[in-house]
C-alpha positions in Angstrom: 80.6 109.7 69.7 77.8 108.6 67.2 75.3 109.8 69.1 76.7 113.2 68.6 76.0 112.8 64.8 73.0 112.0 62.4 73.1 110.9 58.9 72.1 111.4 55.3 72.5 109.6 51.7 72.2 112.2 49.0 70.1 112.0 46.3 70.9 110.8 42.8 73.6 113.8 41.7 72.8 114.8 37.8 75.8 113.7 36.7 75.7 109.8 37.4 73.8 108.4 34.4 73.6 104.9 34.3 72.2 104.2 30.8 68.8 102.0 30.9 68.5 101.1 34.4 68.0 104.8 36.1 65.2 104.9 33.1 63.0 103.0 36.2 64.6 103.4 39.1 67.5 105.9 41.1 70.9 104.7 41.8 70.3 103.6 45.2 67.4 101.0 43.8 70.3 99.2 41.6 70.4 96.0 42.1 73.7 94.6 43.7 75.5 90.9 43.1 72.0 89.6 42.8 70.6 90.2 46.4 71.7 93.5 47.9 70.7 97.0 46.5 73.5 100.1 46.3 71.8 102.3 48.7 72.2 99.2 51.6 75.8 99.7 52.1 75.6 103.3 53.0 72.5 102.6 55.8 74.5 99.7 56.8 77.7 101.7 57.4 75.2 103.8 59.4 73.7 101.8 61.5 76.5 99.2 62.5 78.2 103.1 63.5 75.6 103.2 66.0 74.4 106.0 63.9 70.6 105.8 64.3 69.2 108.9 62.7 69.3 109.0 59.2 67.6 110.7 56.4 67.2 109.6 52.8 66.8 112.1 49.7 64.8 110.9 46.9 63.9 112.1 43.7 63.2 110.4 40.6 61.1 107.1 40.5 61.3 107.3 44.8 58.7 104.3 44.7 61.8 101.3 44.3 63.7 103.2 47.4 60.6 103.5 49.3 59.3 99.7 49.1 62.8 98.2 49.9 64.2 100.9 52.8 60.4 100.5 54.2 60.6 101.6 57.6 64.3 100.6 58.8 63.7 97.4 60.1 66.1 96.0 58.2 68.9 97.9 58.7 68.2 97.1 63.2 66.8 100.6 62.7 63.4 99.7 64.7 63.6 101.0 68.3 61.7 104.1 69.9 64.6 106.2 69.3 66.0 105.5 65.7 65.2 107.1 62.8 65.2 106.3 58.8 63.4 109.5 57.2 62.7 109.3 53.3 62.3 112.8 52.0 61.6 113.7 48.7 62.6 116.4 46.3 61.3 116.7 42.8 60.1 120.2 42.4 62.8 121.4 39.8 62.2 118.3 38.0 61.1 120.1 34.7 64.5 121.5 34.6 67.3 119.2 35.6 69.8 122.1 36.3 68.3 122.7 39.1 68.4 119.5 40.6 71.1 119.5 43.1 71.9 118.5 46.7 71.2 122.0 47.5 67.9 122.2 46.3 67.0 118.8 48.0 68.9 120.2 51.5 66.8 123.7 51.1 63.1 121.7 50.7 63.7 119.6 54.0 65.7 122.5 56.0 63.4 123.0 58.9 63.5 119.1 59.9 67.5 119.3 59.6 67.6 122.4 61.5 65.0 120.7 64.6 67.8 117.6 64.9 69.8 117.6 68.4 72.4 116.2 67.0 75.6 118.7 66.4 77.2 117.1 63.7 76.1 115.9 60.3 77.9 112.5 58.4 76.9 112.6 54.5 76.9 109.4 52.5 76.6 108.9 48.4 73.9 106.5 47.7 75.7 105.4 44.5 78.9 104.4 45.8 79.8 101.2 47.3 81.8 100.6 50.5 82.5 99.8 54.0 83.5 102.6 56.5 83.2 103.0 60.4 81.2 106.3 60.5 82.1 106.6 64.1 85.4 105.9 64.0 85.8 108.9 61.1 83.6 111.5 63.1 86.0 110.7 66.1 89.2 111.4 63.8 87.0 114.9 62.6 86.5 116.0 65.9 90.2 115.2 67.4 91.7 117.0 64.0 89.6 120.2 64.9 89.2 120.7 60.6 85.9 122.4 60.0 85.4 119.5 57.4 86.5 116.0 57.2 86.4 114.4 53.7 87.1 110.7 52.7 89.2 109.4 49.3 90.4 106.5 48.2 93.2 106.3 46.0 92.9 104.7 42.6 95.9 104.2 39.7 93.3 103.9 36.6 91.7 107.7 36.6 92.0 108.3 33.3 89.2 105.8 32.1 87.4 105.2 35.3 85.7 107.3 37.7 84.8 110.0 35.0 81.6 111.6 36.5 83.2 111.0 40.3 85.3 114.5 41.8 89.3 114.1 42.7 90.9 115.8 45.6 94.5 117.1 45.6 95.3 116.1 49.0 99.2 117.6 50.8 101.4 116.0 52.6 99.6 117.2 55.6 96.1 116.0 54.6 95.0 119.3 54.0 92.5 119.2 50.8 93.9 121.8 48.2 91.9 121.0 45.8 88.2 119.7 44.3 87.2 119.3 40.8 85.9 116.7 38.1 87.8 113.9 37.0 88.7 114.9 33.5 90.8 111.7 32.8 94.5 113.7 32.9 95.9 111.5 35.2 96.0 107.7 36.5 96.8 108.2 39.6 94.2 110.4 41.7 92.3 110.9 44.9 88.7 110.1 44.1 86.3 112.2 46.7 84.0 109.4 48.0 81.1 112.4 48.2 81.3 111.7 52.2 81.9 114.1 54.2 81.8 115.2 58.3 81.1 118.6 59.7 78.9 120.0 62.6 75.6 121.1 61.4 76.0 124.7 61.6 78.2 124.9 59.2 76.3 122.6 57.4 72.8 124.7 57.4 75.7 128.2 56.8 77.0 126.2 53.3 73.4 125.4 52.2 72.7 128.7 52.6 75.5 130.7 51.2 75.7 128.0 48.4 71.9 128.7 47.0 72.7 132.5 47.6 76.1 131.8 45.6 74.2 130.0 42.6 71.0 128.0 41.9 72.6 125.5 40.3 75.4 124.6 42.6 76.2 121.4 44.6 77.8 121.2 48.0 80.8 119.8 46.4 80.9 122.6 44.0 80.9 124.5 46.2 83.6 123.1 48.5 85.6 123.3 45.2 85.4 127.3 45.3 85.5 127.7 48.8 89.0 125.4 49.1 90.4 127.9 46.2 89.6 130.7 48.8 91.2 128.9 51.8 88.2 130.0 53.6 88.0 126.7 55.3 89.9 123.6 57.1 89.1 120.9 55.3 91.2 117.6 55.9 91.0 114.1 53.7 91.3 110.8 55.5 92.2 107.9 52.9 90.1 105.3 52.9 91.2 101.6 52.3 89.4 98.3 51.3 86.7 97.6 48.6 85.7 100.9 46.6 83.2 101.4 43.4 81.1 104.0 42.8 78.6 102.9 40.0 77.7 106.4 38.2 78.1 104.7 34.6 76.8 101.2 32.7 80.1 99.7 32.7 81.3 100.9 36.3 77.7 99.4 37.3 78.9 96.4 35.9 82.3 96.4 36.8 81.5 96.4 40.5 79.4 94.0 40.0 81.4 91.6 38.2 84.5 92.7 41.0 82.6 90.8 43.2 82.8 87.2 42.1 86.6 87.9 43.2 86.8 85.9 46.6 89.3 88.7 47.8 86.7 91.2 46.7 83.9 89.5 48.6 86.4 89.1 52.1 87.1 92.3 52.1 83.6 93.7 52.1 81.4 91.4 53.9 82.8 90.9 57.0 81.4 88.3 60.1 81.1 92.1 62.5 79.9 94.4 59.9 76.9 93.1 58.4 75.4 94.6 54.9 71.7 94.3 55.7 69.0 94.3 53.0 65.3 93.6 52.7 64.8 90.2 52.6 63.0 88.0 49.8 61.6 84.7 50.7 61.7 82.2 48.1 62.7 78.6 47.7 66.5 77.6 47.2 67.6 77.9 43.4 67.3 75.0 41.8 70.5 73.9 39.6 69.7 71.0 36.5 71.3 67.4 35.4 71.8 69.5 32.4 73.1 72.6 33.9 76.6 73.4 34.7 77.8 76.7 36.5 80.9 78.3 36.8 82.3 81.4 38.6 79.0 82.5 39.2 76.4 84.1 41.8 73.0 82.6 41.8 70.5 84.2 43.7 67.3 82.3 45.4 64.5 81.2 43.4 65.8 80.7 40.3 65.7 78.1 37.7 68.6 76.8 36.1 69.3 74.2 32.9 71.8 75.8 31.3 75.3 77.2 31.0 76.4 80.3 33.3 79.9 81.5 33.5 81.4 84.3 34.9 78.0 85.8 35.6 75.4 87.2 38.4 72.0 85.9 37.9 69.3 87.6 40.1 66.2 86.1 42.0 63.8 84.3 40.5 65.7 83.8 37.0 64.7 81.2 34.6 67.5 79.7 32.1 66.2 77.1 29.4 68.3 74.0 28.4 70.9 74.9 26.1 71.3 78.2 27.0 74.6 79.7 27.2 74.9 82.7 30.1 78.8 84.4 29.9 80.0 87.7 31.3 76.6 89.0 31.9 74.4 90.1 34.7 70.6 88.9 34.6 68.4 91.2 37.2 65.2 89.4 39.4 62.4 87.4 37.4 64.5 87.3 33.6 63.8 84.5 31.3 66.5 83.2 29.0 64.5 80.6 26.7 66.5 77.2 25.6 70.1 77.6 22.9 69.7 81.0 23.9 73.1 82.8 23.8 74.4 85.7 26.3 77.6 87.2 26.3 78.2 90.6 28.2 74.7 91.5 28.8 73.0 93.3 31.3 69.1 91.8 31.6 66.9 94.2 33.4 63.7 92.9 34.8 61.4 90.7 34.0 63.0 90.8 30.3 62.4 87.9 28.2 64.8 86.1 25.5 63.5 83.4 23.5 63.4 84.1 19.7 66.4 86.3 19.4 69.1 83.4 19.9 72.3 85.6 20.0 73.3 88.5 21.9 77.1 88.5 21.6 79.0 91.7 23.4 82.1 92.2 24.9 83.0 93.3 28.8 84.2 96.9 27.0 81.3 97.3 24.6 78.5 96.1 26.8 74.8 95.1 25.6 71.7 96.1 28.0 67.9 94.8 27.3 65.6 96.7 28.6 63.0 96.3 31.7 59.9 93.9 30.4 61.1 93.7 26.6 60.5 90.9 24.4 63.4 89.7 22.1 
């Protein structure tokens, strides 16, 4: 049945805003436990679906997405007849309103419209998450919905998953309803912004969506269209590992969710691989005077002091004495020697050497900035 489908990951949606680190690069370029980037796991789900065709919207900073997708090698996305297509879509950028998965679907409509493919699978790139692609298309087709939409069930909604959509969901499956999390309730259906439906339908929604309002998403859309009951549109629950990293601290929740050995089981599995562009460097190097705890290290790096509880990146650099807790350091950092970290976020090739404390906590995060000097 994959055959029968092609893919896309959205665009950036304007309401994830991940404080500091979409300043240089779009949600799909974050960097992941140290080694992986977000936008891997949807490609991944893709092509271990033996879904081969898939495009890629890009729009602000597309350079970070364009380097590390490159041409799909990767991802086993290298033969005569696969695919990975980066289009990009910036025109409305003076005016963010604008900026929608509409918009993005309208620029590139002629190349969705020349696909032979009669069905259309559409993947977040800011959410994290294994899923059989396949598997759901064959459950869409059997149901005979016009749409197929995937949730996952969550009990802490009224702090988490804020700029994410919820799905009221009947006994039936049937989606009754779409709309912004507005924190009212623990318990909800968050929409995992995937969705399956055959491409005419698709191409008919784009349409009537931009004729409906310039300003619209697809999801928005669905929202108005479900309060009609001008549609069939089903949920299928999804189960296993779930974040969607559309905040600062949901980016580093998800992160941090990971050092969990449950966590990490249940989303890296031996027959569904989570490929990535690959970095060669030399093996991390770990000091007499260093002790690590409850940590990821990525390759390359070079470390003397203290890390607990913490993801350090490729190519980091922490000095004797230093004390790393609670925080995530991104590729090529320096943390200079009885330097003190606790709940940080280090962007890139920051360095810390003459500030000697920065003391946060998990719920009141700190975040230096790409290249500064503290």
């Amino acid at each position: 049945m994959a055959a029968k489908a092609f893919g896309i990951v959205t665009s950036t949606p304007r309401r994830v805003n991940v404080y500091g680190l979409q300043d240089y690069r779009p949600a799909g370029a974050f960097t992941f436990i140290g080694k992986f980037r977000v936008i891997d796991f949807p490609v991944s789900n893709f092509s271990n679906s033996g879904i081969k065709n898939i495009q890629v919207y890009l729009n602000k900073h597309p350079k970070a997405l364009t380097d590390h997708l490159g041409t799909g090698r990767n991802y086993n996305l290298n033969s005569k007849r696969d695919r990975l297509q980066l289009f990009y879509c910036n025109h409305h950028m003076e005016n963010e309103v604008y900026n929608t998965d509409v918009s993005d679907y309208l620029d590139n409509l002629t190349f969705i419209e020349e696909l032979p493919q009669d069905y259309v699978i559409i993947a977040p790139c800011y959410m994290i998450y294994k899923q059989d692609y396949s598997a759901l298309l064959d459950e869409h087709i059997l149901s005979g919905a016009d749409i197929t939409m995937l949730y996952h069930k969550v009990n802490n909604a009224k702090d988490h998953f804020l700029n994410c959509r919820v799905m009221g969901v009947d006994q039936d499956q049937v989606v009754t309803s779409l709309e912004i999390n507005r924190g009212n309730r623990q318990s909800q259906c968050v929409f995992m912004d995937t969705y399956v439906m055959k491409k005419s339908l698709f191409i008919d929604l784009v349409q009537r969506t931009a004729k409906y309002s310039s300003t619209y998403s697809l999801s928005q859309m669905l929202g108005v269209l479900i309060k009609r009951e001008e549609l069939e549109i089903r949920g299928v629950q999804h189960k296993g590992f779930f974040a969607s990293v559309d905040d600062l601290q949901s980016y580093y929740e998800s992160n941090m969710s990971l050092l969990d050995p449950k966590n990490q089981k249940d989303l890296f599995q031996d027959d569904w691989w989570i490929y990535t562009r690959t970095t060669d460097t030399n093996p991390s190097r770990i000091y007499e005077s260093a002790q690590v705890k409850d940590s990821m290290i990525a390759n390359g790096c070079h470390i003397e002091g203290t890390v607990e509880h913490s993801i350090i990146g490729r190519a980091v650099h922490i000095g004797k004495g230093a004390v790393v807790k609670n925080s995530i350091i991104l590729d090529h950092a320096q943390i200079g020697d009885d330097i003190q970290l606790d709940s940080q976020i280090v962007d890139k090739y920051a360095r810390i050497t003459r500030t000697k404390e920065l003391l946060n906590t998990p719920d009141e995060l700190g975040y230096v900035h790409r290249a500064d000097r503290l």
